[in-house]
KEKEDO-529333 format. One record per atom (N, C-alpha, C): residue in three letters; atom name; x, y, z. Coordinates in nm, 2 decimals. Each point is the difference from the previous one (the first is absolute). Layout:
BEGIN
+-----+----+--------+--------+--------+
:   r :  a :      u :      v :      w :
+-----+----+--------+--------+--------+
: ALA : CA :      X :      Y :      Z :
...
+-----+----+--------+--------+--------+
//
This chain:
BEGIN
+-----+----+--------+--------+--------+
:   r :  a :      u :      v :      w :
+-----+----+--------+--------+--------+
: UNK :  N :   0.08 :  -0.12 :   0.00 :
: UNK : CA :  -0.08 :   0.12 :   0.00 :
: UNK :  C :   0.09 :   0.13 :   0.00 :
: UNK :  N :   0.11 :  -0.02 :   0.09 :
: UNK : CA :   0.12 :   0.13 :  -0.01 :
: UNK :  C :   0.03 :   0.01 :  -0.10 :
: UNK :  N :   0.02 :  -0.10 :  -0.09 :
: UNK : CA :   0.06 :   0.02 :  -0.13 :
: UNK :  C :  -0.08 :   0.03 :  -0.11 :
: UNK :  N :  -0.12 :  -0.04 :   0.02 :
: UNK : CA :  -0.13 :   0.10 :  -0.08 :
: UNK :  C :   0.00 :   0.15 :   0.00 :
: UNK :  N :   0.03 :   0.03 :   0.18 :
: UNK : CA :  -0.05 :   0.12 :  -0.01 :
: UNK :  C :   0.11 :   0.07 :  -0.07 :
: UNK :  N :   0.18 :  -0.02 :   0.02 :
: UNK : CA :   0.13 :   0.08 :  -0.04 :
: UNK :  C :  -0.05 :  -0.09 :  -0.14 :
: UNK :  N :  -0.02 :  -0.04 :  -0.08 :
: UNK : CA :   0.02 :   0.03 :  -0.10 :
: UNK :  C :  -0.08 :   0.07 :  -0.09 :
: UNK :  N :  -0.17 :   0.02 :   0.06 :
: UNK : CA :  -0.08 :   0.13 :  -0.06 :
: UNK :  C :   0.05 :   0.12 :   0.05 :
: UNK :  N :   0.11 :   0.04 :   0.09 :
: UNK : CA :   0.00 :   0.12 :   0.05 :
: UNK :  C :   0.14 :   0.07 :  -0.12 :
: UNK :  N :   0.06 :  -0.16 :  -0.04 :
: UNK : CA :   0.16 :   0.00 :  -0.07 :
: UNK :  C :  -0.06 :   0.05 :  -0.11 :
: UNK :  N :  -0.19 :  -0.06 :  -0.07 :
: UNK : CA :  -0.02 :   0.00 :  -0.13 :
: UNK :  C :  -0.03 :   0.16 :   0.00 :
: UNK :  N :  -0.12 :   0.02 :   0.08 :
: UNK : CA :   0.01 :   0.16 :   0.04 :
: UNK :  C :   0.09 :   0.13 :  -0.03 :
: UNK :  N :   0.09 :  -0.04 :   0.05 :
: UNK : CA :   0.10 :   0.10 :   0.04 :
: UNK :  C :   0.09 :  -0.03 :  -0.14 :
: UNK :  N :  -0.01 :  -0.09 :  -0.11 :
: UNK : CA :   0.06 :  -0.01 :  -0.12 :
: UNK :  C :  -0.06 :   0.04 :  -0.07 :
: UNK :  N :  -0.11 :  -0.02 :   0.00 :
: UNK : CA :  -0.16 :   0.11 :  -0.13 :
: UNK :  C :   0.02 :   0.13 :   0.08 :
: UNK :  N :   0.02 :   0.06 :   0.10 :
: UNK : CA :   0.01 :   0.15 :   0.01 :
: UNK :  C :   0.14 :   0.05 :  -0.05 :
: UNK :  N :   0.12 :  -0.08 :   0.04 :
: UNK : CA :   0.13 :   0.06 :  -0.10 :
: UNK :  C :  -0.01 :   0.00 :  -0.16 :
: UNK :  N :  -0.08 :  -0.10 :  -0.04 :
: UNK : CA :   0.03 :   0.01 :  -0.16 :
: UNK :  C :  -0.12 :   0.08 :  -0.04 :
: UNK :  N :  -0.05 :  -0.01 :   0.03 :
: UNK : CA :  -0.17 :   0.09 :  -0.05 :
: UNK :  C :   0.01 :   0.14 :  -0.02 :
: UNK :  N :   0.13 :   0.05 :   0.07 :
: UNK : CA :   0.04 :   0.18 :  -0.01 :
: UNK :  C :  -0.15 :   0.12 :   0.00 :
: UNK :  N :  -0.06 :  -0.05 :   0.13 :
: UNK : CA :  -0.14 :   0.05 :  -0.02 :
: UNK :  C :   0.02 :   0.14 :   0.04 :
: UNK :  N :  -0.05 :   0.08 :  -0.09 :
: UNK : CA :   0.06 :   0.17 :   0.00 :
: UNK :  C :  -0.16 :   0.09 :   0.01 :
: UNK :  N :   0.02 :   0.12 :   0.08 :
: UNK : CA :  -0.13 :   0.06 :  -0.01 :
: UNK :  C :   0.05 :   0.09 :  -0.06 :
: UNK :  N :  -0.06 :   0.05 :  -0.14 :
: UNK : CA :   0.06 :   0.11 :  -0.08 :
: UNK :  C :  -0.16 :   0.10 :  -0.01 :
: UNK :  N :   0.02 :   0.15 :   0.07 :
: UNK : CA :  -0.07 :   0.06 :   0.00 :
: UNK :  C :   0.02 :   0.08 :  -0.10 :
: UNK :  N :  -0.06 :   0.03 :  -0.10 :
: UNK : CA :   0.09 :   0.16 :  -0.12 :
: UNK :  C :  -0.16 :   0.07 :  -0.03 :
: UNK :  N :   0.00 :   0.12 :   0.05 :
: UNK : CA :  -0.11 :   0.07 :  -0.03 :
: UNK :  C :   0.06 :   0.12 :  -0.14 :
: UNK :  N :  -0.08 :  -0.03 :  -0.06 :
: UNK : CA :   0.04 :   0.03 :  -0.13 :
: UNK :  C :  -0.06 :   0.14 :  -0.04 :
: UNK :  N :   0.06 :   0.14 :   0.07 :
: UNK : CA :  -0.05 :   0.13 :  -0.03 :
: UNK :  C :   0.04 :  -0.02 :  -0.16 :
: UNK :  N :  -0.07 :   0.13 :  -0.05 :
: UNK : CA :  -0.02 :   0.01 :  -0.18 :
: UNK :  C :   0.17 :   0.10 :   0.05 :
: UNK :  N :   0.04 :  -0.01 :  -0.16 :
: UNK : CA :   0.13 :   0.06 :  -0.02 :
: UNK :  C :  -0.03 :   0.15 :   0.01 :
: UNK :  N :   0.11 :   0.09 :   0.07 :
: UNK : CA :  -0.02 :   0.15 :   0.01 :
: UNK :  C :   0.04 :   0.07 :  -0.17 :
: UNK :  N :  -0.07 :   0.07 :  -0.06 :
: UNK : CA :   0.07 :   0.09 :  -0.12 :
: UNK :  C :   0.08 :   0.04 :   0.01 :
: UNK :  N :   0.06 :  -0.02 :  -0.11 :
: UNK : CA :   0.13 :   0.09 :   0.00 :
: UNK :  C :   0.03 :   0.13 :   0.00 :
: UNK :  N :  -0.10 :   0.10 :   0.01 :
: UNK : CA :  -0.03 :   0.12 :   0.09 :
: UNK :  C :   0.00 :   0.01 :   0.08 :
: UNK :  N :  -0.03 :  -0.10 :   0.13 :
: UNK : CA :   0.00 :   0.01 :   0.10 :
: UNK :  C :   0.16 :  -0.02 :   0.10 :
: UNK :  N :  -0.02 :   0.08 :   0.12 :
: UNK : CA :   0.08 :   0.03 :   0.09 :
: UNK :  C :   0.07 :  -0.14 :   0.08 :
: UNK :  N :   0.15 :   0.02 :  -0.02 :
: UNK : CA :   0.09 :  -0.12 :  -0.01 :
: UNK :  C :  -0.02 :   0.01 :   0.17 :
: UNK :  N :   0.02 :  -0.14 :   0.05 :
: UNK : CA :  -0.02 :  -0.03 :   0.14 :
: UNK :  C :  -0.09 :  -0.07 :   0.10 :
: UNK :  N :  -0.07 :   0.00 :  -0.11 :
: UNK : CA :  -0.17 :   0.01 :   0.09 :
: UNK :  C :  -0.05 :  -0.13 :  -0.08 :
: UNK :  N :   0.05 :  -0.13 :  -0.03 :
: UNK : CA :  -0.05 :  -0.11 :  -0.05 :
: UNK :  C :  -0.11 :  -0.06 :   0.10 :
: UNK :  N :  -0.01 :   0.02 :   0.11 :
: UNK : CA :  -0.11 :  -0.05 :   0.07 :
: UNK :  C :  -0.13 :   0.13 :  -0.02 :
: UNK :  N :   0.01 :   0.05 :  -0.04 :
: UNK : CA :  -0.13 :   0.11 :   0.02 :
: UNK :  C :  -0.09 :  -0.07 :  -0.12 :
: UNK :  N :  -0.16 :   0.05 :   0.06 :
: UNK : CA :  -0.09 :  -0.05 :  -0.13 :
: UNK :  C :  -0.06 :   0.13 :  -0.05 :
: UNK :  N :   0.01 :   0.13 :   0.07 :
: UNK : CA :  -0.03 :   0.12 :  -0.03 :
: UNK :  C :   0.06 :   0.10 :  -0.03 :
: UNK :  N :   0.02 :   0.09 :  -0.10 :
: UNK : CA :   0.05 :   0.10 :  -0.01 :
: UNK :  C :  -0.12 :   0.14 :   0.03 :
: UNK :  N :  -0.02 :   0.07 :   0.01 :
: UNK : CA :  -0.11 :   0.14 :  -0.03 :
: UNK :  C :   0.14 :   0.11 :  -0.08 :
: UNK :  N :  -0.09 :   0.03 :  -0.10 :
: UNK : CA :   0.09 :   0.10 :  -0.06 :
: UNK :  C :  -0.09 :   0.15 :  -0.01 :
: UNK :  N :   0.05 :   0.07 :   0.10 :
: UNK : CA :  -0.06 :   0.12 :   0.02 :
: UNK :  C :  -0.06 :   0.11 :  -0.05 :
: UNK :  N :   0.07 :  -0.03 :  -0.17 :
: UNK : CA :   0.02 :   0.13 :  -0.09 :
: UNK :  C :  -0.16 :  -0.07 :  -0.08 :
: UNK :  N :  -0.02 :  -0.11 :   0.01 :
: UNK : CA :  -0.14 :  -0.04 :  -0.06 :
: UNK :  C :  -0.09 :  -0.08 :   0.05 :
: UNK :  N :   0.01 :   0.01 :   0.18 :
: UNK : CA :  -0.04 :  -0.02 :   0.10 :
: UNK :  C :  -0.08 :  -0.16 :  -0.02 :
: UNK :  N :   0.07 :  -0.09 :  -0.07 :
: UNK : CA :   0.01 :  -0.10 :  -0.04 :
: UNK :  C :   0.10 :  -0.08 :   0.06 :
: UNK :  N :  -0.09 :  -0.13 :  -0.01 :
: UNK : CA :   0.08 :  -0.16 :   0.11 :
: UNK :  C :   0.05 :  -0.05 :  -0.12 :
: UNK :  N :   0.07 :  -0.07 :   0.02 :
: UNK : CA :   0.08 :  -0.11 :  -0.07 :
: UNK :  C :  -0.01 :  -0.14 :   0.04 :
: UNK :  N :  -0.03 :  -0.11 :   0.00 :
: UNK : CA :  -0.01 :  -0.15 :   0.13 :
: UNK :  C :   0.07 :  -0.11 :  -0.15 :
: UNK :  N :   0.12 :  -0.03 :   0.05 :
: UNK : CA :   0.11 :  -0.05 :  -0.02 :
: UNK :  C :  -0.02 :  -0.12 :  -0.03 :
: UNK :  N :  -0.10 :  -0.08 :   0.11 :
: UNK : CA :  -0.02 :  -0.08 :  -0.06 :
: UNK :  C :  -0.08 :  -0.07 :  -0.11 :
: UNK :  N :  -0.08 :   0.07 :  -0.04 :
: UNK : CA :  -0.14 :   0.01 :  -0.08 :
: UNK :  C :   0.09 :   0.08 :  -0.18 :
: UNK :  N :   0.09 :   0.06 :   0.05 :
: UNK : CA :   0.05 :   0.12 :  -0.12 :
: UNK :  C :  -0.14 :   0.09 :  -0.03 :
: UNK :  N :  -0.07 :   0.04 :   0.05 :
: UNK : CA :  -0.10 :   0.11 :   0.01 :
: UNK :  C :   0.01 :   0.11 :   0.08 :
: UNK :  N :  -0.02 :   0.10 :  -0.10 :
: UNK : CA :  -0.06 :   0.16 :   0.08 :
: UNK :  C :  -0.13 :   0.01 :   0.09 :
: UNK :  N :  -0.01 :   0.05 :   0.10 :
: UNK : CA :  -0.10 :   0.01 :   0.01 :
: UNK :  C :  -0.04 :   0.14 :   0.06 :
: UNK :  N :  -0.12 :   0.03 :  -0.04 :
: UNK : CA :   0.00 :   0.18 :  -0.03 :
: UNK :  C :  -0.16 :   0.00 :   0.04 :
: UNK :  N :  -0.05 :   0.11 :   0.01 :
: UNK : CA :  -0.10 :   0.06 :   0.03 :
: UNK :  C :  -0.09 :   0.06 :  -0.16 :
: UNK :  N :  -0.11 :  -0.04 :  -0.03 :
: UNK : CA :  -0.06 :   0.01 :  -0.09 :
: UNK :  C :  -0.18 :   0.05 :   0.01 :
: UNK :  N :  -0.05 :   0.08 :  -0.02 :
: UNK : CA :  -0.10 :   0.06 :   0.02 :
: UNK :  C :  -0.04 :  -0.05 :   0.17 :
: UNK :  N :   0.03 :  -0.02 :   0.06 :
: UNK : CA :  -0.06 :  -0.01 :   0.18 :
: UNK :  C :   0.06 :  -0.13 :   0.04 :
: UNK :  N :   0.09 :  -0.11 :  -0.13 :
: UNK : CA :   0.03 :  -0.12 :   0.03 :
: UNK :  C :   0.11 :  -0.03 :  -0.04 :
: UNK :  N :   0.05 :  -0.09 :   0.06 :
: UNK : CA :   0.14 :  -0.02 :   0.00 :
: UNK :  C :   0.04 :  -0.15 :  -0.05 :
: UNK :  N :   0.05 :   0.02 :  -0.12 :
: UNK : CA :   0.06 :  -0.10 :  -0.11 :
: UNK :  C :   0.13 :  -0.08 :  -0.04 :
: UNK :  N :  -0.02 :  -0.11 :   0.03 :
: UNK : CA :   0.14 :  -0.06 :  -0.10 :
: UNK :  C :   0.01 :   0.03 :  -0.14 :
: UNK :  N :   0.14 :  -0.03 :  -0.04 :
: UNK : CA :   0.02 :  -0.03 :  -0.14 :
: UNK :  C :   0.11 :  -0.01 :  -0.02 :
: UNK :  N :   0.02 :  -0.02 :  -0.12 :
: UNK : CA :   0.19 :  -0.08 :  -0.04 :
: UNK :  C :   0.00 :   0.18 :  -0.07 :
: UNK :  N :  -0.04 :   0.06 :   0.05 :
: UNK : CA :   0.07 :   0.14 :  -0.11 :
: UNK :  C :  -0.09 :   0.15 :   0.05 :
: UNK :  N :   0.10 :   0.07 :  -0.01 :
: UNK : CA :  -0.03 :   0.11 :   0.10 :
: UNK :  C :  -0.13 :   0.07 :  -0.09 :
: UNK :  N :  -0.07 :   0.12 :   0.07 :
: UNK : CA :  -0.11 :   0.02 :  -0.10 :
: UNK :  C :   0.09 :   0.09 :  -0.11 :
: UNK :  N :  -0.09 :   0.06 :  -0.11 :
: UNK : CA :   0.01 :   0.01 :  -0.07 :
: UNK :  C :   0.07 :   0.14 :  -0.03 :
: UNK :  N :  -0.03 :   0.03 :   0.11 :
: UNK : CA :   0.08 :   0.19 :  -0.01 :
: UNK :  C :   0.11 :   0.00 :   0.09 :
: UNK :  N :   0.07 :  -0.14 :   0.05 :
: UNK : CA :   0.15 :   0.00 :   0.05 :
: UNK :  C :   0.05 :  -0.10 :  -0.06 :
: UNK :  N :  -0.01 :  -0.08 :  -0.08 :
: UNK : CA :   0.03 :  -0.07 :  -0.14 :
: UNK :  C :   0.15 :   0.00 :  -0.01 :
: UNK :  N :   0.05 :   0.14 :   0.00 :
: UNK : CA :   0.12 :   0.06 :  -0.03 :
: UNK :  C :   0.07 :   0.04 :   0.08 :
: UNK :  N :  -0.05 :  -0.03 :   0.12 :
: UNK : CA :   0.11 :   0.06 :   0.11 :
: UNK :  C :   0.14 :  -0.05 :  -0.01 :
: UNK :  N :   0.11 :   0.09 :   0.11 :
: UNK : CA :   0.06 :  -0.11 :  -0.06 :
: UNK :  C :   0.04 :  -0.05 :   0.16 :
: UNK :  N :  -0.04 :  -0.16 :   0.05 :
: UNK : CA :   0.01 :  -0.05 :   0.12 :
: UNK :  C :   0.13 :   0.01 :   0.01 :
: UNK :  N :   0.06 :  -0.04 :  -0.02 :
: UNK : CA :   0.21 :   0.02 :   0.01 :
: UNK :  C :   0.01 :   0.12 :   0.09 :
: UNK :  N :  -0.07 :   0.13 :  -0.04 :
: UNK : CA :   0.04 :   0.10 :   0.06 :
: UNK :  C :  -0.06 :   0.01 :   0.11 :
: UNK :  N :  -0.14 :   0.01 :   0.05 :
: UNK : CA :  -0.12 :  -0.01 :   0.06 :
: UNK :  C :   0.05 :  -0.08 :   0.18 :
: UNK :  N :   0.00 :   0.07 :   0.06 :
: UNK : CA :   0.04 :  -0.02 :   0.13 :
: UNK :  C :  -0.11 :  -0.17 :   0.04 :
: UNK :  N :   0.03 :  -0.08 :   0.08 :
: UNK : CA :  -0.07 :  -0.07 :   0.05 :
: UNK :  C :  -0.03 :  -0.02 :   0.14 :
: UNK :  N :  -0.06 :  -0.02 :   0.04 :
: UNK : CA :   0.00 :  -0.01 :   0.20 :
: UNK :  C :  -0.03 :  -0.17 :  -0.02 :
: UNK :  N :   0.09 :  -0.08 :   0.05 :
: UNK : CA :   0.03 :  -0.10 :   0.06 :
: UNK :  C :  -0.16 :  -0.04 :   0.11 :
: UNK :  N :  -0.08 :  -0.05 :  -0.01 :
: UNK : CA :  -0.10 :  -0.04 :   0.12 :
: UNK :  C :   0.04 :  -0.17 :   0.04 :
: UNK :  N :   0.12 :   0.06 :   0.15 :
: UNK : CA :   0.05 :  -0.15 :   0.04 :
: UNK :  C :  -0.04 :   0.01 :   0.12 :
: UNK :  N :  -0.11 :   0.03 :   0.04 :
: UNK : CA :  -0.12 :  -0.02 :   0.15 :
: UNK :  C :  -0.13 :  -0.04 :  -0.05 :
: UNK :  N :  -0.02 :  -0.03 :  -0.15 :
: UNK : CA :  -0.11 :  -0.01 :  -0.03 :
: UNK :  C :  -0.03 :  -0.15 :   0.00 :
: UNK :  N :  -0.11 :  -0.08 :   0.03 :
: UNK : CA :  -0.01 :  -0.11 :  -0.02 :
: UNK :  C :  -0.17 :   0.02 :  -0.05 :
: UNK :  N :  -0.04 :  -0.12 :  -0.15 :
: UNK : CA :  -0.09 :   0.02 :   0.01 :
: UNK :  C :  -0.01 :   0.02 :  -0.14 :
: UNK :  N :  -0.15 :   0.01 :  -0.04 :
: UNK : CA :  -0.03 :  -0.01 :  -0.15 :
: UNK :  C :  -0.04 :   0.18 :  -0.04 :
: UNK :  N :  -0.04 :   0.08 :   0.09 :
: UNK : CA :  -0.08 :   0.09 :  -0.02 :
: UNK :  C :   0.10 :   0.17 :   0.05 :
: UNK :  N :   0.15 :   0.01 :  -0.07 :
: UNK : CA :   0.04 :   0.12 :   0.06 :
: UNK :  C :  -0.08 :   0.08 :   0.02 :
: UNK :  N :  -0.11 :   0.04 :  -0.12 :
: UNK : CA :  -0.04 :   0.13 :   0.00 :
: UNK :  C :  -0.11 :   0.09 :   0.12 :
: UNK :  N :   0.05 :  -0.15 :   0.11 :
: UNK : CA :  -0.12 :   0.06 :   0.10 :
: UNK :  C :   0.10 :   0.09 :   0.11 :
: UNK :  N :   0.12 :   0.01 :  -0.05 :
: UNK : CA :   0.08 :   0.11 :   0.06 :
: UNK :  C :  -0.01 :   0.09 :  -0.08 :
: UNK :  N :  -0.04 :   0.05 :  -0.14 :
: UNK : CA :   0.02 :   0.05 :  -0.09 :
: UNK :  C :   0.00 :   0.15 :   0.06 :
: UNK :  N :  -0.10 :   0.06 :   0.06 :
: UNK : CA :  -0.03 :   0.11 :   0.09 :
: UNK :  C :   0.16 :   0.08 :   0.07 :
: UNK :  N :   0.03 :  -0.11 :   0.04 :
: UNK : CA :   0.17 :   0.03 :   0.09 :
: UNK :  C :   0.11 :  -0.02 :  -0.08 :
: UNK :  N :   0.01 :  -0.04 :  -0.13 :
: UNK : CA :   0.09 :  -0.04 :  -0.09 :
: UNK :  C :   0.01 :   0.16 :  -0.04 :
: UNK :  N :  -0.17 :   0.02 :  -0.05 :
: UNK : CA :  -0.01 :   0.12 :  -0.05 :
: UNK :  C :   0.08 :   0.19 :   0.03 :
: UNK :  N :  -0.05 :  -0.08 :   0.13 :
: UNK : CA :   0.10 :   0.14 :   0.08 :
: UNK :  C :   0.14 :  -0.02 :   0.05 :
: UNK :  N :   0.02 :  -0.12 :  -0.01 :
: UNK : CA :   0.14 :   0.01 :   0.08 :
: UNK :  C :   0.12 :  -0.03 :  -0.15 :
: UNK :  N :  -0.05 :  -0.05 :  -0.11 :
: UNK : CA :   0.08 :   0.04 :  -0.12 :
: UNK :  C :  -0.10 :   0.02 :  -0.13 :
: UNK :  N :  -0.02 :   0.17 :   0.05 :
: UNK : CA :  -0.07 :   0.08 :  -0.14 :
: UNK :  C :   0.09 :  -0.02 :  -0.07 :
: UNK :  N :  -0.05 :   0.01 :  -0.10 :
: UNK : CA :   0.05 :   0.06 :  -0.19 :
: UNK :  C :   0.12 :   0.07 :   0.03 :
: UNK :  N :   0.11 :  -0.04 :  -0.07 :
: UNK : CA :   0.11 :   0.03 :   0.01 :
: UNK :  C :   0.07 :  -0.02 :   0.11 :
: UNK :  N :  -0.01 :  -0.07 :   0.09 :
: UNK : CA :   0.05 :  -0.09 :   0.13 :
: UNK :  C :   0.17 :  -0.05 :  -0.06 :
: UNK :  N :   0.04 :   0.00 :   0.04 :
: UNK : CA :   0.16 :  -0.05 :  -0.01 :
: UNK :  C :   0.07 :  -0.02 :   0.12 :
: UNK :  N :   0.05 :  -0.13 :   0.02 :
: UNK : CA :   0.06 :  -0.10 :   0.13 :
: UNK :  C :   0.15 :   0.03 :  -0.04 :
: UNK :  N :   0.00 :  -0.08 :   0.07 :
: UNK : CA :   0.16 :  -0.04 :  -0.01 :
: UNK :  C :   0.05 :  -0.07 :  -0.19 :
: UNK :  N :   0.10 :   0.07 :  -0.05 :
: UNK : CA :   0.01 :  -0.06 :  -0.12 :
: UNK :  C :  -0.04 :  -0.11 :  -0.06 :
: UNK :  N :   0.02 :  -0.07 :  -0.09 :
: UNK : CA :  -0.05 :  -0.14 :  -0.01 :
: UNK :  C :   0.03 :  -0.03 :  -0.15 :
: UNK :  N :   0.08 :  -0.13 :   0.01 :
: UNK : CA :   0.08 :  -0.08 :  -0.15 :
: UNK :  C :  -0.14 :  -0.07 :  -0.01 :
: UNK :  N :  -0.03 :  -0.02 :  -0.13 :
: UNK : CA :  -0.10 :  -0.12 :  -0.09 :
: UNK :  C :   0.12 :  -0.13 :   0.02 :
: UNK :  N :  -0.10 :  -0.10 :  -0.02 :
: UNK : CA :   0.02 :  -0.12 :  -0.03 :
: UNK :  C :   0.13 :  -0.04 :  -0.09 :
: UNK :  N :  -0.11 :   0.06 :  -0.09 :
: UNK : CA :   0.08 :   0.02 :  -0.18 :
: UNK :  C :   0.00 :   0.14 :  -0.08 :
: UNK :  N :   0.04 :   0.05 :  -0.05 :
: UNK : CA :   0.07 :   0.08 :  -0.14 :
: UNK :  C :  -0.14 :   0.03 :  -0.05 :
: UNK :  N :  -0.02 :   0.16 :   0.00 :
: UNK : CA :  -0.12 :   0.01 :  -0.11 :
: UNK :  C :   0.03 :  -0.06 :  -0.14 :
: UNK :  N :  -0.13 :  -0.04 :  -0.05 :
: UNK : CA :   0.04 :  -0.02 :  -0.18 :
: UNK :  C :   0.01 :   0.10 :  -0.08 :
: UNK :  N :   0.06 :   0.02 :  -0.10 :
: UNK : CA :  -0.01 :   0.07 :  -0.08 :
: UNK :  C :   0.12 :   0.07 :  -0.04 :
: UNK :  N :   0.02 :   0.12 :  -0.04 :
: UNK : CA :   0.13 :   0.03 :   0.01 :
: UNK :  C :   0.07 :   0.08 :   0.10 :
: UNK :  N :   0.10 :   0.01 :   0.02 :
: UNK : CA :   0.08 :   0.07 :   0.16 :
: UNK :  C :   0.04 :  -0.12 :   0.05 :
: UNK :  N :  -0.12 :  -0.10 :   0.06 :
: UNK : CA :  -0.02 :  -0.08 :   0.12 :
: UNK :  C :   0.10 :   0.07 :   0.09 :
: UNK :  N :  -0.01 :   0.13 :   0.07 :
: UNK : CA :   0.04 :   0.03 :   0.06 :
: UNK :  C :   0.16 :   0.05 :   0.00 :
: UNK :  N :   0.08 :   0.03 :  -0.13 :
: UNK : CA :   0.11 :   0.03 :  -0.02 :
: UNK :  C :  -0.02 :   0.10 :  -0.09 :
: UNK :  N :  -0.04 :   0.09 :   0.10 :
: UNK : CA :   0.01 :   0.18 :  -0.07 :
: UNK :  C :   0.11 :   0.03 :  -0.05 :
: UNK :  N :   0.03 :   0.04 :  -0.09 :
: UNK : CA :   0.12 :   0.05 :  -0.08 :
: UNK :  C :   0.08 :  -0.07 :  -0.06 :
: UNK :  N :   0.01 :  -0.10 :   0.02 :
: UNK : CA :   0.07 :  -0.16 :  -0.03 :
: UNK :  C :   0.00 :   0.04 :  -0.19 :
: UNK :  N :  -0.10 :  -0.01 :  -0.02 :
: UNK : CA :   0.00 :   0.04 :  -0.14 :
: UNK :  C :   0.04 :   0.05 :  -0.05 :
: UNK :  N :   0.02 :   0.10 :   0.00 :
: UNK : CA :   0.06 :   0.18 :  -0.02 :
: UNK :  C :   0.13 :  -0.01 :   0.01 :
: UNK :  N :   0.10 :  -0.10 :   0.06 :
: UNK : CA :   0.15 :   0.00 :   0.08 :
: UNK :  C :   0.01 :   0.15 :   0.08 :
: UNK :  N :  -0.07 :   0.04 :   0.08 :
: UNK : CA :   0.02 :   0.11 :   0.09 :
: UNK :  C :   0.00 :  -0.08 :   0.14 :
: UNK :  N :   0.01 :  -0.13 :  -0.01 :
: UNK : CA :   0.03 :  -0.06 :   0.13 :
: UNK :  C :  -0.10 :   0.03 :   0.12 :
: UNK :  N :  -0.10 :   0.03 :  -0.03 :
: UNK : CA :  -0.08 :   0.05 :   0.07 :
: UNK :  C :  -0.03 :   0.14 :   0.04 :
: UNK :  N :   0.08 :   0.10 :  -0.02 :
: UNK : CA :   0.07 :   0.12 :   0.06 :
: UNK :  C :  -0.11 :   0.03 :  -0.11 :
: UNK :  N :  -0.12 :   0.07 :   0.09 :
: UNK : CA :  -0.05 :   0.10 :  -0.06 :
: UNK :  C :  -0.01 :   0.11 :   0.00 :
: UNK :  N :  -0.09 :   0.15 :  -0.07 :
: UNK : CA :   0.04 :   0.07 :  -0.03 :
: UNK :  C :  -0.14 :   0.12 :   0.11 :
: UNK :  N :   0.00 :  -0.06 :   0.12 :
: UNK : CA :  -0.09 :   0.08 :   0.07 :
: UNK :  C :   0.01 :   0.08 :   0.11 :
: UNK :  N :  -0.08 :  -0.03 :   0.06 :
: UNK : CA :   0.07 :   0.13 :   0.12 :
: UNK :  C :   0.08 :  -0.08 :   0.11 :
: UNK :  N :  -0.01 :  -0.14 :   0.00 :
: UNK : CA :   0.06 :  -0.06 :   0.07 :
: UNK :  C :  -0.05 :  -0.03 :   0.18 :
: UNK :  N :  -0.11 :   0.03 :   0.00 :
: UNK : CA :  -0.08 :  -0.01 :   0.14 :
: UNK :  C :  -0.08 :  -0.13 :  -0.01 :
: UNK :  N :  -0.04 :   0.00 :  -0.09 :
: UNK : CA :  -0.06 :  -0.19 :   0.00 :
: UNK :  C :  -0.15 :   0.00 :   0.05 :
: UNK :  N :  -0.05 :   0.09 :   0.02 :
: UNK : CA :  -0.14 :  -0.02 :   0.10 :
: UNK :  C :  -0.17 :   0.08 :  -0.05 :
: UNK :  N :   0.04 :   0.04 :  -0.17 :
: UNK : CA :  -0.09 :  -0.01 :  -0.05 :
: UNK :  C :  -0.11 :  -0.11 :   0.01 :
: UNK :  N :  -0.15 :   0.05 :  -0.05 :
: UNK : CA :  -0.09 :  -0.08 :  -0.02 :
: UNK :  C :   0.02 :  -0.10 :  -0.16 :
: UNK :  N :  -0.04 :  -0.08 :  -0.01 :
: UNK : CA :   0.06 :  -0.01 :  -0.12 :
: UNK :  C :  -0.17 :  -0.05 :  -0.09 :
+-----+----+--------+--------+--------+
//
C-alpha cells in the first residue's frame, strides 16, 4: 500500500515537471498612433484639448461630442479632418479607468482649455509627409534658420 501511495505521489510530481503548466495573462490594449505621446504605452486615453476630443487607444476611436451626444468613430469629424495631431498637445488620462471618459469632460474642459500645453511631448513616430520633422535638412542650412531666433511662436 506504501508503495502505491509513493509511487502516485512520484507519478504526480513527474506530470507537474513536464507539463510546464504556465499562467500567461496578456491583456491586449489596441496599439497607440503614431502621434501620440512617447511613454505612456499603458494609457487607453488621450483628451486633446484644442478639439476637446478623446482618443481610446484601445478601440482606435475619437470620441467627441455631437449635437447633445457623444460618438465614436475611426475618424475625427469632418471639420478637423486636417488637423494636424503630431502637433496638437495631448493630456495622458492615466487615473481613468473605465469605458466612458467624457463623464469628466466638464473638468477636462476647464482644467486644459484650447490651447493647453503641458510639459513638452515626442510622438511615437515621425509625422508623414515631407520634413518628418527635419526643418532645413533640405535646404543644407543645417537647420539654422533665418528668424528671430526665440522659438515660441504660435505656429
Amino acid at each position: 500500500m506504501k508503495s502505491l501511495k509513493y509511487l502516485f505521489i512520484g507519478f504526480f510530481l513527474l506530470t507537474i515537471h513536464f507539463s510546464n503548466a504556465q499562467v500567461n495573462v496578456n491583456v491586449n490594449i489596441g496599439t497607440p498612433p503614431a502621434w501620440g505621446p512617447v511613454g505612456y504605452s499603458e494609457a487607453r486615453y488621450y483628451y486633446l484639448p484644442d478639439l476637446e476630443t478623446y482618443y481610446d487607444v484601445n478601440t482606435s476611436n475619437y470620441i467627441y461630442i455631437s449635437n447633445g451626444k457623444w460618438l465614436r468613430a475611426r475618424t475625427l469629424p469632418s471639420v478637423y479632418r486636417n488637423y494636424d495631431l503630431y502637433n496638437e498637445y495631448k493630456v495622458v488620462l492615466t487615473d481613468y479607468r473605465g469605458n466612458t471618459p467624457y463623464d469628466n469632460f466638464k473638468t477636462h474642459k476647464v482644467k486644459y482649455g484650447k490651447g493647453y500645453k503641458g510639459k513638452p511631448q515626442k510622438t511615437i513616430g515621425q509625422k508623414p509627409g515631407k520634413g518628418n520633422n527635419k526643418q532645413g535638412k533640405d535646404k543644407g542650412n543645417n537647420g539654422n534658420g533665418h528668424g528671430n531666433g526665440k522659438g515660441n511662436g504660435k505656429h
